[in-house]
ZAMILO-142032 format. One record per residue (C-alpha): x, y, z; residue number from 1. Coordinates in Angstrom, 3 decimals. Layout:
REM ZAMILO-142032
PT; X; Y; Z; nr
PT; X; Y; Z; NUM .
...
***
This chain:
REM ZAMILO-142032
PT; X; Y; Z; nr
PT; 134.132; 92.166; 97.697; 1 .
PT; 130.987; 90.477; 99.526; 2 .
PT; 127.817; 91.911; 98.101; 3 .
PT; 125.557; 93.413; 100.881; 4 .
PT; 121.752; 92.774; 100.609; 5 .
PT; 119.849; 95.953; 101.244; 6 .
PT; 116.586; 95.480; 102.779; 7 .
PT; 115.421; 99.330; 103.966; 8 .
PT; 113.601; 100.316; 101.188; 9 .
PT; 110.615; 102.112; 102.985; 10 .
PT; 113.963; 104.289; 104.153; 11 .
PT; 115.251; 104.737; 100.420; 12 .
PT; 115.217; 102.803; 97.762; 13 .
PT; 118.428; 102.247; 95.278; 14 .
PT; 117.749; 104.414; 92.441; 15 .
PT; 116.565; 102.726; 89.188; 16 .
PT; 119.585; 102.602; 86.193; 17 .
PT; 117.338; 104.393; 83.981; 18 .
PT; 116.623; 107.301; 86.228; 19 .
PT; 120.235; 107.942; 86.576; 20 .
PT; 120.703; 108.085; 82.972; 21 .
PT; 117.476; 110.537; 82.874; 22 .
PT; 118.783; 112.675; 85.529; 23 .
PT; 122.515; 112.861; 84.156; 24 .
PT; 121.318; 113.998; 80.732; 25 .
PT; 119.121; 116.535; 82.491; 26 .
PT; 122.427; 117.628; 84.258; 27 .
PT; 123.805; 118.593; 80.739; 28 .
PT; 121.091; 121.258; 80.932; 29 .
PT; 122.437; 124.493; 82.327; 30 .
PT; 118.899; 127.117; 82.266; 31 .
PT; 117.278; 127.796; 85.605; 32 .
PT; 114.043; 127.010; 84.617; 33 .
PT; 113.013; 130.103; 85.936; 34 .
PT; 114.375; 132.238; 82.743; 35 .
PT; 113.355; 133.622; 79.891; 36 .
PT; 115.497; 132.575; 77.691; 37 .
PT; 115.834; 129.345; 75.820; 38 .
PT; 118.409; 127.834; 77.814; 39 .
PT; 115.899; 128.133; 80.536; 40 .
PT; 113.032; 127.256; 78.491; 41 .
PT; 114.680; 124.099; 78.059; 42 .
PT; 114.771; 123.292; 81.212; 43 .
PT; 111.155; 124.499; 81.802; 44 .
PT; 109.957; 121.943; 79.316; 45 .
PT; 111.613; 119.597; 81.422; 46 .
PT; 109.752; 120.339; 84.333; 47 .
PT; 106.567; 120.332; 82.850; 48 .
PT; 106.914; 116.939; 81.218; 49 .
PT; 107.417; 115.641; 84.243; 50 .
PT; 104.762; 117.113; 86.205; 51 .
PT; 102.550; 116.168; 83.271; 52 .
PT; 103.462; 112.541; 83.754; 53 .
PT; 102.665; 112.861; 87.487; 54 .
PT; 99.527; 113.731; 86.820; 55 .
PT; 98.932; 111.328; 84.489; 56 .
PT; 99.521; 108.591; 86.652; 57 .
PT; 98.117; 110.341; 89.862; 58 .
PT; 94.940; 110.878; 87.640; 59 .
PT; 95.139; 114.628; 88.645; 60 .
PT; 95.758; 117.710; 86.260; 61 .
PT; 98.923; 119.685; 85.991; 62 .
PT; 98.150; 122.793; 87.966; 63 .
PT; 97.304; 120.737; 91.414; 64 .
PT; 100.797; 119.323; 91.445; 65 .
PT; 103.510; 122.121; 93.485; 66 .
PT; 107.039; 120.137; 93.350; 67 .
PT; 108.827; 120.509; 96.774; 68 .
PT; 112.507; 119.610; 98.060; 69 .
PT; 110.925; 116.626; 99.743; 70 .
PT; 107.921; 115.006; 101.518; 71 .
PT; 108.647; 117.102; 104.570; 72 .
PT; 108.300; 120.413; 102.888; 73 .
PT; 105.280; 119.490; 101.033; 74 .
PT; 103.848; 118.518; 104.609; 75 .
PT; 104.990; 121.862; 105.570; 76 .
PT; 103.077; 123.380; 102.690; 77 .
PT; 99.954; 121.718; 103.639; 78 .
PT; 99.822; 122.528; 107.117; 79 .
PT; 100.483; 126.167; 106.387; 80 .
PT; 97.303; 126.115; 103.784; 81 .
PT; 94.869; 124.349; 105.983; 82 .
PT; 95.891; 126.955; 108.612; 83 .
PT; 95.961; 129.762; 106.173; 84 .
PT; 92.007; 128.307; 104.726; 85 .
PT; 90.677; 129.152; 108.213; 86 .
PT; 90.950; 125.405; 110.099; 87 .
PT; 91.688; 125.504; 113.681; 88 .
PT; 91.463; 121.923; 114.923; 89 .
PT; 93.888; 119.702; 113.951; 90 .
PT; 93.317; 115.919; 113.919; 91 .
PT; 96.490; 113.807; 113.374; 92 .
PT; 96.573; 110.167; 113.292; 93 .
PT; 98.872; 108.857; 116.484; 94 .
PT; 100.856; 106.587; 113.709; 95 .
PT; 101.680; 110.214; 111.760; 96 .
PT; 105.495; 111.044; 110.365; 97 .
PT; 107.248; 113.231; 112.867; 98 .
PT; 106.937; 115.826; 109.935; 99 .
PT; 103.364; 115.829; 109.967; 100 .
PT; 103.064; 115.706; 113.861; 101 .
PT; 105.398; 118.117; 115.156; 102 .
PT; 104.866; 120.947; 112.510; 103 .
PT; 101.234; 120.295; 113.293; 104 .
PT; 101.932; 121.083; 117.096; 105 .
PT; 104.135; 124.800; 116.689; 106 .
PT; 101.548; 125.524; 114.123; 107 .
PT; 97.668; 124.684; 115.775; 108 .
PT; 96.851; 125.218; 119.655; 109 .
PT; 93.890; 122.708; 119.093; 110 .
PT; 95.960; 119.488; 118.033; 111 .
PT; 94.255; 116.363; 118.440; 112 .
PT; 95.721; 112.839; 118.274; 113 .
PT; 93.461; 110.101; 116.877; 114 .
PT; 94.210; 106.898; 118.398; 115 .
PT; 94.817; 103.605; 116.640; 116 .
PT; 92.986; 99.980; 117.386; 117 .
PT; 94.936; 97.113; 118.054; 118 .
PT; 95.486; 96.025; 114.378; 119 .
PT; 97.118; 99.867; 113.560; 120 .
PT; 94.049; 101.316; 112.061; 121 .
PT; 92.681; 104.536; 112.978; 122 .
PT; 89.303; 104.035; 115.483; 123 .
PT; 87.210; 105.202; 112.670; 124 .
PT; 84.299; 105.185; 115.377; 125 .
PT; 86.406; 107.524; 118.189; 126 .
PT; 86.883; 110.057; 115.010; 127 .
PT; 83.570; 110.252; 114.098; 128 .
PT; 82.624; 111.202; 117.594; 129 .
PT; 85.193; 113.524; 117.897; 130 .
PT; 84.605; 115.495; 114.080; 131 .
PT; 80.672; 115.432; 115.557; 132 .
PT; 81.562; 117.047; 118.265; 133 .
PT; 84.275; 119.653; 116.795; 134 .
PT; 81.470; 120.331; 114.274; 135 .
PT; 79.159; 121.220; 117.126; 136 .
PT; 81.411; 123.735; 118.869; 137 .
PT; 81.925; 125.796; 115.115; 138 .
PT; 86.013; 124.510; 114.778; 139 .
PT; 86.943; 123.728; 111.306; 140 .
PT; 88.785; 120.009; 111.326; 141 .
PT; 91.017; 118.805; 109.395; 142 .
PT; 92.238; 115.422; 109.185; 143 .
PT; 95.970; 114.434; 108.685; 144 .
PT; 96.580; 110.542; 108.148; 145 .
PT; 98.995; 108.234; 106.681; 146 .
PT; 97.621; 106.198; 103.230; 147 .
PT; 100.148; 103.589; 104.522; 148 .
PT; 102.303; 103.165; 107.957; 149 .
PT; 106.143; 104.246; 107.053; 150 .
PT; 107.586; 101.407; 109.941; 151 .
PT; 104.815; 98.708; 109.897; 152 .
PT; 102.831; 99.074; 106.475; 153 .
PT; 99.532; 99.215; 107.702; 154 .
PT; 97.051; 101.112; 105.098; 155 .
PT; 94.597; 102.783; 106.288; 156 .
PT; 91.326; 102.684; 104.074; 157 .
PT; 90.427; 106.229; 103.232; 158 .
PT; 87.264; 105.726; 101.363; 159 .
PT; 86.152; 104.757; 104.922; 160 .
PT; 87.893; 107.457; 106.985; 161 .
PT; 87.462; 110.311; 103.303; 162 .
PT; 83.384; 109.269; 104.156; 163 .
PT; 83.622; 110.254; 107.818; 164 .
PT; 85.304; 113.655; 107.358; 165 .
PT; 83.305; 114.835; 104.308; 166 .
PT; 79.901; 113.674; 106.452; 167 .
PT; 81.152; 116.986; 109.117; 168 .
PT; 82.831; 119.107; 106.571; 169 .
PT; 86.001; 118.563; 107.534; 170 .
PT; 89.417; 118.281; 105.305; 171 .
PT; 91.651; 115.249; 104.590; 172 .
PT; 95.269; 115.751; 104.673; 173 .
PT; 97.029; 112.479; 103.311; 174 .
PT; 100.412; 111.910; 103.688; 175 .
PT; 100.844; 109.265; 100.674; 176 .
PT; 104.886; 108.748; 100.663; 177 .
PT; 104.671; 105.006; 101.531; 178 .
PT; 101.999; 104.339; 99.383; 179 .
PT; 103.176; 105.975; 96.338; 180 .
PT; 104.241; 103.048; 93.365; 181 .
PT; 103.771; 100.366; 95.924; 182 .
PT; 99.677; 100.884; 96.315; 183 .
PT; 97.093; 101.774; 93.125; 184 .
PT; 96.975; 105.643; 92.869; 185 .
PT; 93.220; 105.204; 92.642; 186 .
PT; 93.498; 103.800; 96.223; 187 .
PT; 94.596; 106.966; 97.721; 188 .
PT; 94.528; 109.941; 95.307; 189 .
PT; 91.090; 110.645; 94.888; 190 .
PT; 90.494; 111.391; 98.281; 191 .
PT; 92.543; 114.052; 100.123; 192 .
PT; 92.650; 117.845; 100.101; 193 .
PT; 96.454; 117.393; 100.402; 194 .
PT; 98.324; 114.544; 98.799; 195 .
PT; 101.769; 114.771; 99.608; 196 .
PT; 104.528; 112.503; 97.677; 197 .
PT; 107.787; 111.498; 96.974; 198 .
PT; 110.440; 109.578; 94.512; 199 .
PT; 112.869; 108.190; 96.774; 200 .
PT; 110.784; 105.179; 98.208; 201 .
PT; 110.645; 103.733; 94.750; 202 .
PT; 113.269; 103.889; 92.837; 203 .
PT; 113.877; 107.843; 92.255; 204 .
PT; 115.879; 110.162; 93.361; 205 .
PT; 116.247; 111.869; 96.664; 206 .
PT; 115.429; 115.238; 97.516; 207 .
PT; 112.106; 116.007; 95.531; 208 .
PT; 108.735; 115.568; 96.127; 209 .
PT; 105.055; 116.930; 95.610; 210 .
PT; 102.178; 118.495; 97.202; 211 .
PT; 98.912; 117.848; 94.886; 212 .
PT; 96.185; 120.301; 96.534; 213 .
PT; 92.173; 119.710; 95.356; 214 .
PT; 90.456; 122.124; 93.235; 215 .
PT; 89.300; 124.517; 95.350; 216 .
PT; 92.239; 124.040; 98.255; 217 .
PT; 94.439; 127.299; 98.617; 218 .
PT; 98.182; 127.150; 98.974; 219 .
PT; 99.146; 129.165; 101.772; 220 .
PT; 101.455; 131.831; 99.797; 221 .
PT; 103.193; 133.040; 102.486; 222 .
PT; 106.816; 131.853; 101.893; 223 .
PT; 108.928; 134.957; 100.322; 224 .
PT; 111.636; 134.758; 97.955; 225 .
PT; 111.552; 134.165; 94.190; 226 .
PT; 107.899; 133.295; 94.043; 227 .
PT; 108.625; 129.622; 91.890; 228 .
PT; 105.859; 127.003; 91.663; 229 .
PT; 103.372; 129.582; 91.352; 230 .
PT; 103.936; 131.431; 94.768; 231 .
PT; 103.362; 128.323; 96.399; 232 .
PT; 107.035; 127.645; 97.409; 233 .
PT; 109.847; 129.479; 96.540; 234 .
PT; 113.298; 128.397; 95.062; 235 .
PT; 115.331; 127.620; 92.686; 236 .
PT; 113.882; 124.398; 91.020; 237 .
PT; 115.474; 121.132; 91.261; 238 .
PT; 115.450; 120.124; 87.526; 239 .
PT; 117.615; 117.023; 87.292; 240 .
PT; 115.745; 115.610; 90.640; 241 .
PT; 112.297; 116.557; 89.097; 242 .
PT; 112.948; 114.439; 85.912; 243 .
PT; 114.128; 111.564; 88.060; 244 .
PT; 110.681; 112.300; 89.598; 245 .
PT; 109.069; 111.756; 86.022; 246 .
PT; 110.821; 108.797; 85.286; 247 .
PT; 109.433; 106.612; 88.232; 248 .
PT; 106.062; 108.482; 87.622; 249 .
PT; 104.435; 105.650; 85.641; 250 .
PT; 104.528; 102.907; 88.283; 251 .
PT; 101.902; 104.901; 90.780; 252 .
PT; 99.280; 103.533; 88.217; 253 .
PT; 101.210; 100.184; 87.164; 254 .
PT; 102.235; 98.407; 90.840; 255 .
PT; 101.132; 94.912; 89.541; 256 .
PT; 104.985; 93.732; 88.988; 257 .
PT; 105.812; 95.494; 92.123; 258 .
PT; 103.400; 94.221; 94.523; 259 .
PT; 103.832; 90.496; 93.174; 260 .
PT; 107.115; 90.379; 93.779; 261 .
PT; 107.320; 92.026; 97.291; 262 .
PT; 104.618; 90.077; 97.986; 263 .
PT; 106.336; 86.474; 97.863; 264 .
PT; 109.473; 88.022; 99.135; 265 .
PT; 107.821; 89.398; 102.187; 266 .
PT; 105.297; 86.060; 102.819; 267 .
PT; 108.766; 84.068; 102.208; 268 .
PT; 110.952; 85.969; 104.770; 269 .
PT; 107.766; 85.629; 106.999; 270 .
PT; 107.425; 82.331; 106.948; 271 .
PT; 111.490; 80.971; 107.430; 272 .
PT; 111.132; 84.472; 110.290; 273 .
PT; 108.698; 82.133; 112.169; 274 .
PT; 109.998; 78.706; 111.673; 275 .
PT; 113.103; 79.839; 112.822; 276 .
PT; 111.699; 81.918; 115.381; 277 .
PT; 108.153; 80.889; 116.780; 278 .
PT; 107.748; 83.379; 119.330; 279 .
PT; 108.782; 86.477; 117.107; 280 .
PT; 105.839; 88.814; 116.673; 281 .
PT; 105.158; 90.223; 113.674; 282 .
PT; 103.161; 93.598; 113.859; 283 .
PT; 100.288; 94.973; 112.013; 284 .
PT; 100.168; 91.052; 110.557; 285 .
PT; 95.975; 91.162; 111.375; 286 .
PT; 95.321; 93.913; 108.772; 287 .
PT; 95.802; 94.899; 105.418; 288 .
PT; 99.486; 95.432; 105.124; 289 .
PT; 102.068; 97.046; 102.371; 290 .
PT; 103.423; 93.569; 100.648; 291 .
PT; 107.000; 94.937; 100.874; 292 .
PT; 106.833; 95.558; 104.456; 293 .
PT; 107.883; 93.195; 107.560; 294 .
PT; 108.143; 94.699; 111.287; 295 .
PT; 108.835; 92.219; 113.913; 296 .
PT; 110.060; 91.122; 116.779; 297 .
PT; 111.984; 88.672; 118.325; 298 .
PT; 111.927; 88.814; 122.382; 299 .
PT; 114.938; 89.415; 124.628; 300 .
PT; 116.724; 90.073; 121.151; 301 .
PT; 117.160; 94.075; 120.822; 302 .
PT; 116.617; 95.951; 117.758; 303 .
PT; 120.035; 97.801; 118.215; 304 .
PT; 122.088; 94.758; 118.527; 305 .
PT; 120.398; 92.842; 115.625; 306 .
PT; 120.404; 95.784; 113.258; 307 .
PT; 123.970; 95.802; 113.890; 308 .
PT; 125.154; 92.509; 113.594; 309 .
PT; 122.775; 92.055; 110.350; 310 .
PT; 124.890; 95.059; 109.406; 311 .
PT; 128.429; 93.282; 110.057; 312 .
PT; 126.683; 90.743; 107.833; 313 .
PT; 126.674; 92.390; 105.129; 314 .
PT; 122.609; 93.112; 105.387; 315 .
PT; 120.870; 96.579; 105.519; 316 .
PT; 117.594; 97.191; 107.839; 317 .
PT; 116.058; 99.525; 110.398; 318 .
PT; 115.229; 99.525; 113.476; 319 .
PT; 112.293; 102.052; 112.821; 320 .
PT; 112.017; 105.261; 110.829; 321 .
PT; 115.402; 106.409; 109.289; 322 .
PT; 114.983; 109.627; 110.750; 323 .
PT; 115.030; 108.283; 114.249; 324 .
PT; 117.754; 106.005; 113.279; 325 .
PT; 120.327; 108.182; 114.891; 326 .
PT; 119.033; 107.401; 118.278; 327 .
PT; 117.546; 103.422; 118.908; 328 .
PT; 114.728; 103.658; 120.659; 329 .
PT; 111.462; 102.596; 121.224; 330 .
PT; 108.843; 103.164; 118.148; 331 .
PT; 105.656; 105.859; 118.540; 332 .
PT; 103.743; 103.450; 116.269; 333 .
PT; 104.647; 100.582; 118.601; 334 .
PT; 103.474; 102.620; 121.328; 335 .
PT; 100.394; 103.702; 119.922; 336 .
PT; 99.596; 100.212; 119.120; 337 .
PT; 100.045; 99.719; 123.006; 338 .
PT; 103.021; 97.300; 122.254; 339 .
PT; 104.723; 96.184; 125.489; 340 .
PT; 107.730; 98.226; 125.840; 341 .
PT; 110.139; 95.634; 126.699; 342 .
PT; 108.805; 93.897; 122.649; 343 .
PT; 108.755; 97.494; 121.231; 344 .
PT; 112.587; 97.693; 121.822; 345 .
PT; 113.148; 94.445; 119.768; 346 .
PT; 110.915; 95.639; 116.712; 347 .
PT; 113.005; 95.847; 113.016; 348 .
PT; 111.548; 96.331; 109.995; 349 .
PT; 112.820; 95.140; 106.564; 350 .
PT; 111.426; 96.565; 103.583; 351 .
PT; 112.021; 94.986; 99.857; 352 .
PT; 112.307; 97.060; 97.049; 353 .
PT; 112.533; 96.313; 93.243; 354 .
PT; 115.673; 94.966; 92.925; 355 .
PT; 115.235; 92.289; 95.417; 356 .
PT; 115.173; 88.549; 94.840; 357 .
PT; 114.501; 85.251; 96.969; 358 .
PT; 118.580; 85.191; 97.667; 359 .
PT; 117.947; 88.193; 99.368; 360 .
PT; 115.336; 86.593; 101.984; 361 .
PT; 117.920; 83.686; 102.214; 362 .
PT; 121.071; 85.774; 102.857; 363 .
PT; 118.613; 87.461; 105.540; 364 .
PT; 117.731; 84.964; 107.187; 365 .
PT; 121.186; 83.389; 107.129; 366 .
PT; 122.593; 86.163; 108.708; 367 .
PT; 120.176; 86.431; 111.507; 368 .
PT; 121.126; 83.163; 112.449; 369 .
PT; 124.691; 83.107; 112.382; 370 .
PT; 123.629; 85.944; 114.457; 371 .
PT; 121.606; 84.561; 117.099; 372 .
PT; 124.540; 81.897; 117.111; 373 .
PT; 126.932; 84.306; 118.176; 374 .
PT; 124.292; 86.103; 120.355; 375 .
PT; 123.641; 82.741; 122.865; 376 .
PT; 127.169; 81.300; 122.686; 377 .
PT; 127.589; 85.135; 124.413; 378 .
PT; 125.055; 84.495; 126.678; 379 .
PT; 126.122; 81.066; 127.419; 380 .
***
């Protein structure tokens, strides 16, 4: 059977062997870690090993971490305290996760979208202008932006953009999901309100994920049932995802190995990308990028029809973000970067991950021209 080369990463990564074996033996465990007694205790301890080592590596203490079912629920979660804390003006970055965006809209009447320059970085200068001005009229901001773009890996530097909304009082909502284990936690965590997280990109497991809320940040409380995570969300905890959580915990404070290695596979891919294919265009290229990450474009060659036929070659990646896969079309972040729509349609991302090798870049770009053969003997 032909091995296929999976290259969607920033989708999901293939969990690491280790974290299976953590999670399995975590299965054995049968306590909700909810009860008293000690089979639930057990599980309890569990829990709070791994939250320890989350905020060990996050550089955070214990009691700011709330584990959720996912990134989008800890987004959730965060929207619903910054509305709950009082702030009625919602800034969201125009590159944002539809998680981010559209809870943002059905929750705030004052939603704001913060435009991007030409590279895919926020227009610090427009949002300072703006915050001024929302500071003027009495509205409490808040600011919601990505630590690192989900479809073209631009990182946004938050020192800059953290200085700018503390200068009008204003909150900083960072949706770190992308960044987390590929990007120095030091680079991100010390700077939001709400950090919100997940395992999946990395290595872990699906289906868990964290809100860490600042000292002095209130969760919004307002979700009933059995009360878990102290009020802040309720149900049943997750126990076997949560230690899976642990497990890949570590590498948001060790990315060395991680970044080296994307690094040369992403420059490498780049490079053969462009030799082969001098006119492709590869986006967010002019700023500081994730090193996994690669979203180009070829012209006249459609994102739908290479995805696929990379796909009947036995190679996995996206056309944009996986939960728009269902539907090809044109990207938001594309748009925002006022990409011509005609190129937007072509753009694909591949994302490498940590089990990826140079054969992996070769088999890629192997495919993609076997591919293009195929494509202009069509044409022909």
């Amino acid at each position: 059977m032909k091995t296929r080369i999976y290259l969607d990463h920033n989708a999901t990564s293939l969990m690491r062997p280790f974290v299976i074996e953590a999670i399995t033996k975590a299965m054995e465990n049968c306590g909700n870690a909810s009860s008293i007694h000690i089979d639930g205790q057990s599980s309890r301890k569990l829990v709070e090993g791994a939250r320890k080592a989350l905020a060990l590596s996050m550089g955070v203490t214990s009691s700011e971490i709330v584990f959720t079912s996912g990134a989008t629920e800890a987004a959730q979660l965060a929207l619903e305290s910054a509305k709950s804390m009082g702030f009625d003006a919602a800034f969201i970055g125009a590159a944002e996760h539809p998680a981010v965006l559209a809870y943002a809209m059905q929750l705030f009447e004052n939603v704001v979208i913060i435009p991007l320059d030409l590279a895919g970085n926020i227009d610090f200068e427009w949002l300072d202008l703006k915050l001024s001005a929302a500071q003027a009229s009495n509205s409490r901001a808040f600011v919601a932006i990505q630590a690192a773009n989900n479809e073209i890996g631009t990182i946004n530097p938050l020192n800059k953009i953290s200085g700018i909304v503390k200068n009008y009082g204003a909150a900083l909502m960072v949706d770190a999901v992308q960044a987390f284990a590929k990007m120095p936690a030091h680079d991100y965590a010390g700077y939001a309100d709400w950090l919100i997280i997940s395992a999946h990109k990395v290595g872990g497991p699906l289906g868990v994920g964290a809100l860490l809320m600042a000292p002095g940040i209130e969760g919004a409380r307002n979700r009933p049932g059995g009360g878990q995570e102290k009020g802040f969300r309720s149900g049943t905890l997750n126990v076997p995802a949560i230690v899976g959580f642990g497990k890949v915990a570590p590498f948001a404070g060790e990315v060395g190995e991680f970044t080296s290695l994307t690094a040369c596979l992403r420059d490498d891919f780049e490079s053969a990308l462009l030799s082969h294919w001098p006119d492709a265009v590869i986006f967010g290229q002019a700023t500081k990028r994730l090193t996994n990450t690669s979203c180009f474009a070829i012209p006249n060659w459609s994102a739908e029809h290479l995805v696929i036929a990379l796909d009947l070659e036995g190679v996995s990646v996206s056309s944009g973000a996986a939960c728009s896969s269902g539907a090809v079309k044109s990207s938001a972040v594309l748009k925002a970067l006022r990409a011509p729509e005609q190129l937007a349609r072509c753009a694909v991302r591949v994302s490498f991950g940590w089990n990826n090798c140079k054969a992996d870049v070769d088999a890629a770009i192997n495919a993609m021209l076997k591919a293009d053969a195929r494509r202009k003997q069509v044409a022909a």
